[in-house]
C-alpha positions as CSV (number, residue, x, y, z in Angstrom):
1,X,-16.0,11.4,-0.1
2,X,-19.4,10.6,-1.0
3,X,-20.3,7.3,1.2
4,X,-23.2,5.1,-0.3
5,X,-25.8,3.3,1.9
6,X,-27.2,0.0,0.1
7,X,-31.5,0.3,0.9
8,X,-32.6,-2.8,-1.1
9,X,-31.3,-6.8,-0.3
10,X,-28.3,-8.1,-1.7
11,X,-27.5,-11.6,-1.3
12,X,-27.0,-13.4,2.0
13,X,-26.4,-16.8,3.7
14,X,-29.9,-16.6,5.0
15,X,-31.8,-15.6,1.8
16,X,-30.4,-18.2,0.1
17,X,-31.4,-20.8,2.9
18,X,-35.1,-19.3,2.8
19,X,-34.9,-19.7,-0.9
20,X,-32.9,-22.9,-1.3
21,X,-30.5,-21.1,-3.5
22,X,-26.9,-23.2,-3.3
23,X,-23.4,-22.1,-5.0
24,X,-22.0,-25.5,-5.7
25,X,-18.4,-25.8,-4.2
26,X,-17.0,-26.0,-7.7
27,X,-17.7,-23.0,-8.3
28,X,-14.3,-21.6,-6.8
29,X,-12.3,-24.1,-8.1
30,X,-10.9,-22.7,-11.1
31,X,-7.6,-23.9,-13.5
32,X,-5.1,-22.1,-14.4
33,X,-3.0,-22.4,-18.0
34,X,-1.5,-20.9,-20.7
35,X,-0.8,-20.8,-24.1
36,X,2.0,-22.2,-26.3
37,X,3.1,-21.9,-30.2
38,X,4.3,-26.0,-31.2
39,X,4.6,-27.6,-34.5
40,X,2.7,-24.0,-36.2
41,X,-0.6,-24.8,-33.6
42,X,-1.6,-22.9,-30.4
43,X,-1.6,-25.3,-27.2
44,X,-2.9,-24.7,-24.3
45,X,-0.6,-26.1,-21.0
46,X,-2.1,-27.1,-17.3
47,X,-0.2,-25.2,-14.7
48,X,-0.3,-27.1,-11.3
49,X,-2.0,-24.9,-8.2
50,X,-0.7,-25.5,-5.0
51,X,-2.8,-24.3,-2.5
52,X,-2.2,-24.4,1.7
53,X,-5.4,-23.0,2.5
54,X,-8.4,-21.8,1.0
55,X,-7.8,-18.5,0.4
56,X,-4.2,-18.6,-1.7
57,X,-3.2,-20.3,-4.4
58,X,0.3,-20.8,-5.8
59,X,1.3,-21.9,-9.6
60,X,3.7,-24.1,-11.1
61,X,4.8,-25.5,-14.3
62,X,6.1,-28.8,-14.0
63,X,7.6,-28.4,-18.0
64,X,9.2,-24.8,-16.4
65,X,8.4,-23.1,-19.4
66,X,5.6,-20.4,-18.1
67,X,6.7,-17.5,-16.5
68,X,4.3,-14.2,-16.0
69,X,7.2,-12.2,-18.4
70,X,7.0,-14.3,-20.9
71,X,4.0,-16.0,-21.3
72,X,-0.1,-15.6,-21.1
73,X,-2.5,-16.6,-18.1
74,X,-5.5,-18.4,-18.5
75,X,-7.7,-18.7,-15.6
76,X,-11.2,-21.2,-16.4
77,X,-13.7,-22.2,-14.7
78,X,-17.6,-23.1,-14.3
79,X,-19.9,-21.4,-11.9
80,X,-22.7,-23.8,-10.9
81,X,-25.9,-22.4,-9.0
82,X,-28.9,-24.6,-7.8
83,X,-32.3,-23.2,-7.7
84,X,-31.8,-19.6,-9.4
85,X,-35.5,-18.7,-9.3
86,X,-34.8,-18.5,-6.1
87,X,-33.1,-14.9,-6.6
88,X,-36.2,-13.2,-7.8
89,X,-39.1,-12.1,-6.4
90,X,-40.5,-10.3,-3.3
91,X,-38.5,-12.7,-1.3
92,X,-35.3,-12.5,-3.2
93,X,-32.8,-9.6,-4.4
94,X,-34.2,-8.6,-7.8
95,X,-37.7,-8.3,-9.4
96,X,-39.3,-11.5,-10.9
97,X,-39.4,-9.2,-14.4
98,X,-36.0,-8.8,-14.0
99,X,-32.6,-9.9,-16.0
100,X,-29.3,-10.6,-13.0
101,X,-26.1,-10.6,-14.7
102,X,-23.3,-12.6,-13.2
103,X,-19.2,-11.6,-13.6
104,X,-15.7,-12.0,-12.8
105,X,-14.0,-9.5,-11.3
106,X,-10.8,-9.3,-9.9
107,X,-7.7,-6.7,-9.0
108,X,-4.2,-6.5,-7.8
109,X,-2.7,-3.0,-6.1
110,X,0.9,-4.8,-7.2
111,X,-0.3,-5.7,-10.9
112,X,-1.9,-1.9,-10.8
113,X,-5.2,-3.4,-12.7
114,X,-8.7,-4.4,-12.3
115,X,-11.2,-5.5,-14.2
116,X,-14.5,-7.2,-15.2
117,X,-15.8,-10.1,-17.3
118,X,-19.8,-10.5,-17.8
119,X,-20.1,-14.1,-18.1
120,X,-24.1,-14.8,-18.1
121,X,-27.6,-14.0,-17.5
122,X,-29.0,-16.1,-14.8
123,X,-31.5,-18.6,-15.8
124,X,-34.6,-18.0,-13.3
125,X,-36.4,-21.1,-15.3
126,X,-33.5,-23.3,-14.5
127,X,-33.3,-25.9,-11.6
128,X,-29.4,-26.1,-12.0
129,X,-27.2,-23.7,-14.0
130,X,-23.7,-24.1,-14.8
131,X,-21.6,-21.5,-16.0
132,X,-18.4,-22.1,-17.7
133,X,-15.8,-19.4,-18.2
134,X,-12.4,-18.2,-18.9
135,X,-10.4,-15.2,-18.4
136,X,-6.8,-14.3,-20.6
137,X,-4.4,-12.0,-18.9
138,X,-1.8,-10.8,-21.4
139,X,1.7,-11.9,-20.5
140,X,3.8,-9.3,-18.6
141,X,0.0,-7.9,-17.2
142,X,0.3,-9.6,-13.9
143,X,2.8,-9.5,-10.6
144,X,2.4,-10.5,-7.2
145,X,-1.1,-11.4,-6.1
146,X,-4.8,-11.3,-8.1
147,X,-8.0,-11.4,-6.3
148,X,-11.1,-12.8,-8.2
149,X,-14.4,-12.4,-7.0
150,X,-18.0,-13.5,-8.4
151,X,-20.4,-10.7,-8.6
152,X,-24.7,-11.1,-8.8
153,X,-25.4,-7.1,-10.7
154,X,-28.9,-6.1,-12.0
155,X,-28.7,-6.6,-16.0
156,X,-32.1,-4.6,-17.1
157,X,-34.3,-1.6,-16.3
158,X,-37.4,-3.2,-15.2
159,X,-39.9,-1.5,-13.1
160,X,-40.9,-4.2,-9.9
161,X,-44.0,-5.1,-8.9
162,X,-45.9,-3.3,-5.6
163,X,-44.6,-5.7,-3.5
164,X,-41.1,-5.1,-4.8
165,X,-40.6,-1.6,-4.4
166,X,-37.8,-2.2,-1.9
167,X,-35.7,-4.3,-4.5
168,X,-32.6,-3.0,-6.5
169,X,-34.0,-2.5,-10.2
170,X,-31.2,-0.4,-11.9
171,X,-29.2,-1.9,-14.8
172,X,-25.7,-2.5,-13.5
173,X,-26.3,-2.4,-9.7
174,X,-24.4,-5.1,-8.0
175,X,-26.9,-7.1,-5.5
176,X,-24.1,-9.6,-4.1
177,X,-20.6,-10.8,-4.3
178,X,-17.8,-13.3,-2.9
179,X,-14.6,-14.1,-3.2
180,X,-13.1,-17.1,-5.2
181,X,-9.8,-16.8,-4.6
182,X,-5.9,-15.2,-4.2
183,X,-4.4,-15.9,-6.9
184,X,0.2,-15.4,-5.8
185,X,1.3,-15.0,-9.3
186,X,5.2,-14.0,-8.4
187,X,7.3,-17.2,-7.8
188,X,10.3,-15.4,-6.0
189,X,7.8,-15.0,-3.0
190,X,8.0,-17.3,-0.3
191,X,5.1,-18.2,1.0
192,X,4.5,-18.8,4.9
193,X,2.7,-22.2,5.1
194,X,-0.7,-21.8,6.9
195,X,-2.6,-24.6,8.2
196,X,-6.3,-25.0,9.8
197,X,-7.4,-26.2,13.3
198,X,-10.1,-26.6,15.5
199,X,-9.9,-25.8,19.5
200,X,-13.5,-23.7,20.7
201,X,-10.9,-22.7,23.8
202,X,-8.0,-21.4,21.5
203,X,-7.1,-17.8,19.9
204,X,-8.1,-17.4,16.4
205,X,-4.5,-17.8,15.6
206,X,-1.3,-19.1,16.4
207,X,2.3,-19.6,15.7
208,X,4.1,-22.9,15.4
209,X,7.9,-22.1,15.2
210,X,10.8,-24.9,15.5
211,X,13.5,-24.2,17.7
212,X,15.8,-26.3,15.5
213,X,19.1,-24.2,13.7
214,X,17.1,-22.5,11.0
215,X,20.4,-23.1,8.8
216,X,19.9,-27.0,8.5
217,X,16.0,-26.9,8.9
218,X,14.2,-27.1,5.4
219,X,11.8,-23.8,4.9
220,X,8.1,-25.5,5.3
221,X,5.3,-26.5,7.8
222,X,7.7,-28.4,10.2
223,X,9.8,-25.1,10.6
224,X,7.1,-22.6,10.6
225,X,3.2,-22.1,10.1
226,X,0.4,-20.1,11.2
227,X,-2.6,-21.9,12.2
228,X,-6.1,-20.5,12.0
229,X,-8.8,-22.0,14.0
230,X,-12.0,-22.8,12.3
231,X,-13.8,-22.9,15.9
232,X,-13.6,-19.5,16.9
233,X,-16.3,-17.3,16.3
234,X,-14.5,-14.7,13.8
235,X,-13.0,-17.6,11.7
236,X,-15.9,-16.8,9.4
237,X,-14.3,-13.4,8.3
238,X,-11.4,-15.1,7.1
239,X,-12.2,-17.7,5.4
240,X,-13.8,-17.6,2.1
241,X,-15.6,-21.1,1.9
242,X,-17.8,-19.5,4.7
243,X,-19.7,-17.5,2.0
244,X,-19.9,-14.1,4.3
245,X,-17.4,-11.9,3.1
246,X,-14.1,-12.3,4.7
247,X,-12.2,-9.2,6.3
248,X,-9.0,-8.1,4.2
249,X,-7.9,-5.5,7.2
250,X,-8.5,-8.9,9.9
251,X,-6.2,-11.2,7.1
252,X,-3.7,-8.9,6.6
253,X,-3.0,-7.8,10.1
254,X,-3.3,-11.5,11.2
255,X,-0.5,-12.4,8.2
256,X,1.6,-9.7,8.8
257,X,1.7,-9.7,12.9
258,X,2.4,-13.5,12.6
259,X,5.3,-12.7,10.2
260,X,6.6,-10.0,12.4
261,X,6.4,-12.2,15.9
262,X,8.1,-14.7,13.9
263,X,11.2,-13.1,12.9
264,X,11.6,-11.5,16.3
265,X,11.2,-14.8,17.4
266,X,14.4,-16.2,15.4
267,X,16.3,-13.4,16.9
268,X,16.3,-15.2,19.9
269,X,16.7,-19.1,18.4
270,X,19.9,-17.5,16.2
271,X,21.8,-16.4,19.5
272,X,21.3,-19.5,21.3
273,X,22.8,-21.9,18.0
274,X,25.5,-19.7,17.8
275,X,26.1,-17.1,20.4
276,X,29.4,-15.2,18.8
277,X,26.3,-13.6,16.8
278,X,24.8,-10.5,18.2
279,X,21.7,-10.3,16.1
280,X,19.8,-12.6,13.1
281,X,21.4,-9.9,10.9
282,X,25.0,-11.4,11.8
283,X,24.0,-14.8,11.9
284,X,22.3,-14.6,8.2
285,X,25.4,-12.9,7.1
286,X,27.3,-16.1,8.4
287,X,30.7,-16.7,6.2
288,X,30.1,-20.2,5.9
289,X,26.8,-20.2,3.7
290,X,27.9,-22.9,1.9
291,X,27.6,-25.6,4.9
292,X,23.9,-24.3,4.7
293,X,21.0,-26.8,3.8
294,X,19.6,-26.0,0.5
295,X,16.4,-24.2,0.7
296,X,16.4,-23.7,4.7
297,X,14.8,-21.3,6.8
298,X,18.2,-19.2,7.1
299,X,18.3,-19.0,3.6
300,X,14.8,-17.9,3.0
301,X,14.6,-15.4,5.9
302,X,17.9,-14.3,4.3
303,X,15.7,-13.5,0.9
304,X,13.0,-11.4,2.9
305,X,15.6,-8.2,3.0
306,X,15.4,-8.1,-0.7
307,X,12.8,-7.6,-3.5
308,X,9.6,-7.9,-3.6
309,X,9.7,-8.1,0.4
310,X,12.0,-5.9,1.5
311,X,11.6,-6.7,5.1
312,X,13.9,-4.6,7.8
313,X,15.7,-6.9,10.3
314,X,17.5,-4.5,12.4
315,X,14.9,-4.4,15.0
316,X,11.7,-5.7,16.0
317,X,9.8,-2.0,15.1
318,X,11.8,-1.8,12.2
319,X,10.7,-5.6,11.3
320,X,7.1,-4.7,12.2
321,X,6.5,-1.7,9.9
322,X,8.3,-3.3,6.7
323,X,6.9,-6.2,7.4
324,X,3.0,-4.2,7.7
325,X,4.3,-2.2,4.7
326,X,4.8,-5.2,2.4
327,X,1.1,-6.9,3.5
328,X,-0.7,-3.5,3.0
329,X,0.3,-3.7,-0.6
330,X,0.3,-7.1,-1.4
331,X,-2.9,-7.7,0.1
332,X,-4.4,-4.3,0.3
333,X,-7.2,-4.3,-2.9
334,X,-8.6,-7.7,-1.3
């Protein structure tokens, strides 16, 4: 496989300090909603987004009408940059003569689709551009998780300068990029809750687990979470309102070996609430279910074993690969 070597700048947190270039924070909040056929008109309906850390988002319909199956996806938004000139030039990523694009992309490896949206030419005369947009996904088009991403590309064939030799100047050649969001589009998932923190003397991650019976504990923060921790030095690869790209191998071993540790951890809580049980297989199996909470941990780590997870309980290396296996593809076009 041919491997391709980028020669010429793309964009960078540095360049666009030298240049005073900003990406408003706006820019990667985007709405989500979909369309619906009332009294012979087509309205459009908000979906809620529930989000527990920057990088996922989760949707809801608080009428419970749109499902994936049965209904479209809107997904709007306005991209807002400060000081475009700022992109151009000797110092910049493309030619002053120049045209630079901007688009939407996104994908999904569970979906089985990617795809592009040109949205604009930047405005080098403008001090402050703002960019509205909106993408429709097809109902029935989307499962599991979407990535979007903004993307800077050349948009002409012009020839730079002397003193700009060393700038990308081929129509279509993409000179920087970022991620917006992860988009968790199936609502049978449950989602671990994942909190931030700040320690300059802790890992970059950790597990908070309670040790209470996982069959009257509610599924949420108090009962589990993985914590990230914006002071160490790698946070930045993870986290996507740092612009540098974050790492998709670093996020998904980080989700998946918290996920792992966590179930092999409520091996040990399930013998010690109820030790006739030789293993969390025999205690989720429990007869009397229905003395369960509604919606507790039992109940959800119950659900893993089945579609779209699939995790293996039977042992922790068993656990560990299903658990890696499910990540990989869920995560795994980041």
């Amino acid at each position: 496989m041919a491997i391709n070597i980028s020669t010429y700048p793309s964009l960078s947190d540095r360049m666009m300090q030298q240049n005073k270039i900003s990406i408003d924070e706006n820019s990667y909040e985007l709405t989500f909603s979909y369309d619906v056929f009332e009294d012979g008109e087509t309205n459009s309906n908000l979906l809620e987004k529930s989000s527990t850390n920057s990088l996922f988002y989760s949707l809801y319909d608080s009428q419970g009408i749109w499902t994936p199956d049965t209904h479209n996806l809107k997904v709007s938004g306005t991209f807002i940059i400060t000081n475009p000139i700022g992109l151009y030039g000797e110092r910049g990523i493309a030619p002053m003569g120049s045209i630079i694009g901007l688009a939407i992309r996104w994908c999904s490896s569970t979906s089985k689709i990617r795809g592009v949206k040109i949205i604009a030419d930047i405005n080098k005369n403008a001090e402050k551009q703002e960019i509205p947009f909106c993408i429709v996904f097809d109902k029935a088009k989307l499962r599991g998780s979407v990535t979007f991403y903004y993307e800077f590309f050349i948009n002409s064939n012009v020839i730079g300068s002397q003193i700009e030799q060393n700038l990308a100047s081929t129509k279509g050649t993409i000179i920087g990029e970022n991620q917006i969001c992860i988009l968790d589009i199936d609502a049978k998932e449950q989602n671990f809750p994942i909190e931030l923190f700040e320690d300059k003397d802790a890992p970059l991650w950790k597990l908070s687990v309670s040790n209470n019976d996982p069959r009257y504990v509610p599924w949420g923060p108090e009962a589990v979470k993985i914590q990230l921790n914006k002071a160490h030095k790698d946070y930045k690869y993870i986290n996507q309102d740092v612009k540098n790209k974050f790492s998709p191998v670093l996020l998904r071993e980080i989700l998946a070996s918290a996920v792992s540790l966590y179930i092999n951890t409520l091996q040990g809580i399930a013998k010690e609430k109820d030790p006739e049980c030789e293993n969390l297989l025999d205690f989720l199996n429990d007869d009397d279910m229905a003395d369960w909470t509604p919606g507790c941990v039992a109940e959800v780590v119950k659900g893993f074993q089945s579609e779209p997870m699939n995790f293996n309980l039977i042992s922790p290396i068993d656990t560990s690969i299903s658990v890696h296996k499910y990540f990989d593809l869920k995560l795994g076009n980041l």
